[in-house]
C-alpha positions in Angstrom: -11.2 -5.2 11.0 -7.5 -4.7 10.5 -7.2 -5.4 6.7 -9.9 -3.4 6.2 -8.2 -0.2 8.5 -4.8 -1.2 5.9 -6.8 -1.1 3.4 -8.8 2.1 3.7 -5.2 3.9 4.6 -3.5 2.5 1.8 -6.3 3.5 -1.0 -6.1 7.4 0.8 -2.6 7.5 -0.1 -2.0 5.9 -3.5 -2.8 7.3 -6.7 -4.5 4.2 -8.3 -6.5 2.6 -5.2 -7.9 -0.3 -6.9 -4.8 -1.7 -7.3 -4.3 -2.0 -3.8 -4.7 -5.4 -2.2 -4.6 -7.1 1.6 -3.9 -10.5 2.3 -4.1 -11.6 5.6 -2.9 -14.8 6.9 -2.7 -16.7 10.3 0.5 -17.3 11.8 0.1 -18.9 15.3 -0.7 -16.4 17.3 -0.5 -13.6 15.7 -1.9 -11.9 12.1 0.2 -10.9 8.7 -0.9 -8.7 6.6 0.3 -8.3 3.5 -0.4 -5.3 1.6 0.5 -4.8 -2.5 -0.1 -1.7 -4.4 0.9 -0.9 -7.8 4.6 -0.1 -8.6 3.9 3.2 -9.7 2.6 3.7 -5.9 5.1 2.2 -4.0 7.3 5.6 -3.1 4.0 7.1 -1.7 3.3 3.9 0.8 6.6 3.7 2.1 7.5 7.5 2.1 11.0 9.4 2.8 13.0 7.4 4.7 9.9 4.8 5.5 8.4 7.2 7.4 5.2 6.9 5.9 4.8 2.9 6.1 6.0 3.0 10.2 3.2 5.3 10.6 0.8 2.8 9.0 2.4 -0.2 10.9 2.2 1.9 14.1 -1.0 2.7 13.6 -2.5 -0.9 12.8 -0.3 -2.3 16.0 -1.9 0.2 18.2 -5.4 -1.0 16.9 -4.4 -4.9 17.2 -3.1 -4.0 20.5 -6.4 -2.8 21.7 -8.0 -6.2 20.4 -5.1 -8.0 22.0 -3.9 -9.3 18.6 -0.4 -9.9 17.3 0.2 -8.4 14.0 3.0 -7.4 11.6 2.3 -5.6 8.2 4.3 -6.6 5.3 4.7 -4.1 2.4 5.2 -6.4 -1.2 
């Protein structure tokens, strides 16, 4: 359910959405996501100042919290 909330997110903000991509692996305890989107789209995930992408980790730690998950989201 998480890669799929990072993933939905990150294809509303990008220009080129099927370029984006979320891998998730299992660390332990807790869940990585790792999201890639196309270099051209980078500025508009991370935003001024990286505003944009601590909204979207906030967001999916707010979600995983709920679930009682550990997760971190990696931008690549």
């Amino acid at each position: 359910m998480l890669k799929e909330l990072l993933e939905y997110v990150a294809k509303s903000l990008v220009t080129c959405p099927d370029k984006v991509s979320v891998e998730e692996e299992i660390e332990g305890t807790s869940i990585v996501l790792r999201l890639s989107v196309d270099s051209d789209d980078m500025g508009k995930v991370i935003g001024k100042q990286g505003r944009t992408a601590k909204a979207i980790r906030t967001l999916i730690k707010a979600v995983a919290t709920r679930e009682n998950v550990k997760v971190m989201v990696e931008i690549v």
